[in-house]
C-alpha positions, 0 to 999 in steps of 0.5 A: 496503341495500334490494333494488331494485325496479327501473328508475325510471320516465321521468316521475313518476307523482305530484306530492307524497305525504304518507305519515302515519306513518312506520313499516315500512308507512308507511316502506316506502311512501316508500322505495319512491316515492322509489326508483322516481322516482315523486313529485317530492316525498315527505313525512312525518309523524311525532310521533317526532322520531327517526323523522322523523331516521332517515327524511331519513338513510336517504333515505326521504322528501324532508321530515319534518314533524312537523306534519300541516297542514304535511305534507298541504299540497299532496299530491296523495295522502295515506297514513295508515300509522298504528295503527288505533286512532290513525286517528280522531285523525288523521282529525280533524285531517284534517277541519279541514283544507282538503286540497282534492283530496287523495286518502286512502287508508289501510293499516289491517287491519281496514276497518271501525273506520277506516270508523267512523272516517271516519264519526265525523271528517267526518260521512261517509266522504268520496268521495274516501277509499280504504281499503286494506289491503297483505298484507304485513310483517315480524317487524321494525318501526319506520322502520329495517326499511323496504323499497321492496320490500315490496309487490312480488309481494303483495296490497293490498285495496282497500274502496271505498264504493259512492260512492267516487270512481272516480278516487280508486280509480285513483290509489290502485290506480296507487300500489301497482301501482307499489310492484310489487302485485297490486291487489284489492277487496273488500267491506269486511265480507269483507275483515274476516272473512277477515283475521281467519282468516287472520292476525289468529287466527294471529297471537293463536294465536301470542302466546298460545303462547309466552305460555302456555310462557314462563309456566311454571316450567321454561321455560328447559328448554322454549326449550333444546329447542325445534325448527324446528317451534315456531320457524316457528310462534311467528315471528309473536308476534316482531311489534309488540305494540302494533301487534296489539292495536291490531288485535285490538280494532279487529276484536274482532267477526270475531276473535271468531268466528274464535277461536270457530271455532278454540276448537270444533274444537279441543275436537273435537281434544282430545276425539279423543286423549283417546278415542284416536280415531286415524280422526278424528286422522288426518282432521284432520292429513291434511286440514290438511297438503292444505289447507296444500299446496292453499292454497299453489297452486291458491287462490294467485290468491285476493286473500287469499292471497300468490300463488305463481303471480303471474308469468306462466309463458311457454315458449320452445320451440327449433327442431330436435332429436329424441325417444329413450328410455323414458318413463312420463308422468304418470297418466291424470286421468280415471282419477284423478278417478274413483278418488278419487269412487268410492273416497270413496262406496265402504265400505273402504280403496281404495288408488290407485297412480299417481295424477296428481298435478297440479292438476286431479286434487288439486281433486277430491282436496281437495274430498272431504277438505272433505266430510269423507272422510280421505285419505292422501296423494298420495306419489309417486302412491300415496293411501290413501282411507278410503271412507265410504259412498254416503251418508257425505258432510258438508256441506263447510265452503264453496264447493268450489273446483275451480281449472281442473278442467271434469272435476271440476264436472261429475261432481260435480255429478251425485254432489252433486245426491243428497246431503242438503246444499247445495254451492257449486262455484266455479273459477278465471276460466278454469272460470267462464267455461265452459258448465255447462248440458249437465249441469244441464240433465238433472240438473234433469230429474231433479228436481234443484235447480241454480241457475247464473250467467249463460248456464248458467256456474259458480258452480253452487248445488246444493240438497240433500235432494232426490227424484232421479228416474231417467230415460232420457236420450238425449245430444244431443252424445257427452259422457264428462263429461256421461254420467258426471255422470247416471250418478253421480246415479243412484245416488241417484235413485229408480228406472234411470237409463239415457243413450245417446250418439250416439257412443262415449265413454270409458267410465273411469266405468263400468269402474270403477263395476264394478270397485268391485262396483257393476252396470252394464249396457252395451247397446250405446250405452246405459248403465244403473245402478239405487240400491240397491247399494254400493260395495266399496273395492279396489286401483286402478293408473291407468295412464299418461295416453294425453293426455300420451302424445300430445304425445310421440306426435306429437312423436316422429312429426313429429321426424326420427330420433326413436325413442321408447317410452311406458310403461303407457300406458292404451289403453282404446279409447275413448281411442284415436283418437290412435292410429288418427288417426296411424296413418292419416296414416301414423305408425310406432307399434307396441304391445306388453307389452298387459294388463289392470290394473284393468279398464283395458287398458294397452301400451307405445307405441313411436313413430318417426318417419314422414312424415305425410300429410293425411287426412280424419279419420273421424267415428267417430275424433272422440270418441275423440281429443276432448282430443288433437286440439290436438296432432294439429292439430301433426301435420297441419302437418307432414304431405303435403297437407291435413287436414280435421276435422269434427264437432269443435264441443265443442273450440269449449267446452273451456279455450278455443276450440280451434279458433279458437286453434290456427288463430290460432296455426298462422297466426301461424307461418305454417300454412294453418289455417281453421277451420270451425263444427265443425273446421278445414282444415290444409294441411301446410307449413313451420312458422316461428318467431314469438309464440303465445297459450295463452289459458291453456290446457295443451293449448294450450301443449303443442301449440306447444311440440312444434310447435316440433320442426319450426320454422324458429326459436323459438316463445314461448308465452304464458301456459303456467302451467295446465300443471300442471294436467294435466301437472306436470314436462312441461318437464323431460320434454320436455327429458329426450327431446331436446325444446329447451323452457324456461321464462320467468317474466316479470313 
């Protein structure tokens, strides 16, 4: 029995469909239309008498047809669900028809050969022909393993033609939006090229293998002991023989180049065990198993990999309830990121404990292991990076892929303006649309070459082999990113390289480079480094996010009864302003167990709570509470009076408009918030319940949630998925301390 797929629809979205070919694809197609009540009539058509039997005895269709005239009369839509190599026969018999209006749309896995196809049947691909291509399917095949829920929570590629009809595009992308799938497009040549990567080879690979075993004399004793490993691998040489080879002739070309792309390295593999040469074993395993893991999450919404992340993520955070206990939060992601470019450029083994673990930090991780830098790890915080030199980096294979990581763009983009080779930095929807040119500006004074989209925004093209020149460059707005980025370039810049700032910013960056045996001078608001030195791998203890501390910082402040203790708690003091800011208004926070570990000063953060009044935030506090001031907005509405900030205009830049998000929010759950050019005006009251926006932003999201503490009822917060892109486990350790948060994944 087939999962449902749901409610069926009020009124049918389609008059009749004519699915041609009445396979798992084709099969899957019809059941799921007649499921759902989305055609008042479904009908196939297959040359295989007991296909079209079994397809009216399971209720696939409405009507069998075994010829294609009489099947297609009348379609408003027409699947074609047959092989790729039997398309062009079928396409034939579809030009001597009249199919008047119909829209045709095909299921095939390699976009040009049925394109040709088009081409040679009608003379021209007609205008009203979508090409299509579901990633989906099973080990199984044939009429009887069709599932209306196939297609649900997977991708289907479109290819239209630059003269494909807009309309035809529609109707199409409404079919397979109704079979529950995420609709994409894609050049036709791309799609080709990245199929046969990623599941034509695999699956050749996979045929071959079992092929080679089963061919050998003793491999009855081979199957006998054959483990999970080889089972997961060789699943897919169970699929339809002669569906693949259709599939592998049909895409010869790109196959062919992936097979030898795959051929090459894998020589290199060889060559590596026969020299025993474990460093490059080690590169390659460690590499594949962090690609394996980064693939699973943070290219998840790319349109040719399933998506893990294809639900919307919502909280619903609870009124009441209060914070206790002792805590340790999440690793400082500066610190991190930092540790893993400096312990790559640096000669040696660093070790890093502690290390943050979300999906911004393993952006930055993923992107050194393309350039060819072997890391070991994450494990519970703990990586192991095997440095290669200031000028040991490769030319990565691609476009270095940073998901949502701001941090990660602009500091690598300093570090890669030096380099010999071109790079590519690219980011999700929420990065792409963030400005780059407070760093690309400077840098192109350097003499570097950078090529940006429109308004200075990712993707950035940065050109190698270049002459860096240091300079002295006085920032216009305080900017950690923006100093750290210069800096970074000037180790490969001929001559200093010295920025000043306007105000004091975290200084991860330059403790750090110190802490690595590389000279940097700090004199007063000046920073300066010179080339020519190195850099000496060495241990690092990331401390606890002092970020991450805030929310429960604020959260055991504004919650009445809350005793709460943070843990090694990084408290640089360029960080904390969080501190300072919530002290004024009149918090309960005391320090204690201080030390150094690292270069970086850490303490245990006792927190109780305390009624907070309404300041006017000092000036000097501003850069060093930047990231937290989304959580101390919460603060402010739950303090005596009113609260103002000012010079805050670089949160109008960050993962969204901070300012104007948390004030639409504060209002939305009826706070007085106007915000300013630069800041925002809170008047403290009573907090509602209601309905808020994210805009896909962690901090955002966080926020409310700790908001929720004082509230009259419950707050839903949209669109919390980023999350994990700074604070993974932030739900269950918000609930651990006495918040009332859960998670609802909605379609």
């Amino acid at each position: 029995m087939s999962e449902s797929l749901g409610k069926p629809l009020d009124s049918p979205l389609f008059e009749r469909v004519c699915v041609v070919g009445l396979g798992l694809i084709g099969g899957s197609v019809a059941r799921g239309l007649r499921e759902l009540q989305a055609c008042h009539q479904v009908v196939g058509c297959d040359a295989d008498a007991f296909s079209r039997q079994r397809a009216i005895e399971l209720g696939i269709v409405d009507q069998a047809c075994a010829e294609l005239a009489e099947a297609v009369q009348g379609a408003e839509l027409i699947v074609l669900a047959v092989p790729v190599l039997a398309m062009q026969r079928v396409l034939e018999q579809l030009a001597a028809l009249d199919l008047g209006q119909a829209v045709l749309t095909d299921v095939g896995s390699s976009k040009t050969a049925v394109i040709e196809a088009a081409e040679h049947a009608f003379g021209r691909v007609p205008v009203l022909f979508v090409p299509g291509h579901p990633i989906a399917g099973s080990e199984k095949s044939g009429v009887e393993a069709a599932r209306a829920t196939l297609f649900r929570r997977h991708k289907v590629i479109l290819t239209p033609l630059p003269d494909t009809s807009r309309q035809a595009v529609e109707l199409v992308g409404k079919l397979w939006q109704t079979l529950g799938a995420d609709v994409e497009s894609m050049p036709v040549d791309e799609h080709d090229e990245v199929l046969a990567a990623t599941s034509h080879l695999p699956h050749l690979l996979a045929f071959s293998l079992v092929d080679t075993l089963a061919a050998r004399s003793e491999n009855l004793e081979i199957f006998r002991y054959a483990a999970g490993g080889f089972r997961d691998f060789t699943r897919i040489a169970a699929s339809d023989p002669v569906m693949w080879r259709d599939v592998f002739l049909a895409n010869r070309d790109a196959v062919l180049r992936s097979l030898d792309d795959f051929t090459k390295d894998l020589a290199r593999l060889r060559a590596a065990i026969e020299a025993r040469d474990a460093n490059t074993l080690l590169g390659v395993f460690t590499r594949a198993q962090a690609a394996r893991e980064h693939f699973s999450t943070i290219l998840a919404r790319r349109a040719y990999v399933e998506p893990m992340h294809s639900q919307l993520i919502n909280y619903l955070a609870s009124p009441g309830g209060r914070l206790s206990g002792r805590i340790r939060v999440p690793g400082d992601k500066s610190i991190s990121h930092r540790s893993i470019m400096l312990g790559s450029l640096a000669e040696g083994v660093t070790e890093v404990e502690g290390f943050l673990e979300g999906e911004d930090s393993l952006a930055t991780l993923q992107s050194f292991r393309d350039m060819g830098v072997v890391i070991e790890g994450p494990h519970q915080g703990r990586v192991t990076i095997h440095g290669v030199g200031l000028h040991g980096l490769q030319a990565p294979p691609g476009p270095l892929y940073l998901g949502n990581s701001g941090t990660s763009m602009r500091l690598l983009s300093g570090l890669l303006a030096g380099q010999r080779f071109d790079t590519v930095l690219t980011g999700d929807a929420s990065l792409s649309k963030r400005p780059m040119g407070r760093v690309a500006k400077p840098l192109r004074e350097m003499g570097a070459v950078i090529e940006t989209a429109a308004e200075g925004r990712p993707p950035l093209h940065i050109k190698g082999g270049g002459k860096l020149m240091g300079m002295d460059y006085e920032m216009p707005i305080a900017s950690a990113q923006v100093k750290s980025c210069l800096l970074l370039a000037g180790l490969y810049a001929h001559g200093r390289t010295s920025v000043t700032e306007p105000a004091p910013t975290r200084d991860h960056t330059e403790r750090m480079l110190k802490g690595f045996g590389y000279p940097v001078q700090v004199d007063g608001d000046t920073v300066t480094v010179e080339p020519g030195h190195k850099l000496t791998a060495c241990r690092i203890d990331v401390p606890a996010d002092i970020s991450s501390a805030a929310f429960f910082m604020v959260a055991a402040s504004i919650a009445e009864g809350s005793d709460l203790t943070l843990e090694h708690v990084g408290i640089n003091p360029t960080r904390i302003g969080v501190i300072n800011i919530l002290r004024a208004m009149g918090g309960n926070i005391e320090l204690s167990n201080q030390q150094e570990v690292g270069g970086e000063p850490v303490a245990d953060i006792r927190i109780r709570s305390a009624r907070l009044r309404g300041i006017e935030i000092p000036l000097d506090q501003v850069p060093l509470a930047i990231d937290e001031f989304p959580v101390l907005f919460v603060a402010a509405a739950c303090a005596e009076g009113r609260t103002v900030l000012r010079g805050a205009e670089e949160l109008r830049v960050k993962e969204s408009d901070r300012i104007q998000v948390m004030a639409d929010g504060l209002q939305a759950l009826g706070v007085r918030a106007e915000p300013t050019a630069d800041g925002i005006v809170i008047e403290g009251g009573p907090i509602g319940g209601g309905r808020v926006e994210s805009h896909d932003d962690h901090r955002i999201a966080m926020s409310f949630s700790v908001a929720a503490l004082r509230a009259t009822g419950e707050i839903h917060i949209g669109n919390c998925a980023n999350v994990a892109t700074s604070f993974p486990g932030f739900v269950e350790l918000a609930n651990a301390t006495g918040m009332r948060l859960s998670v609802e994944p909605s379609a």
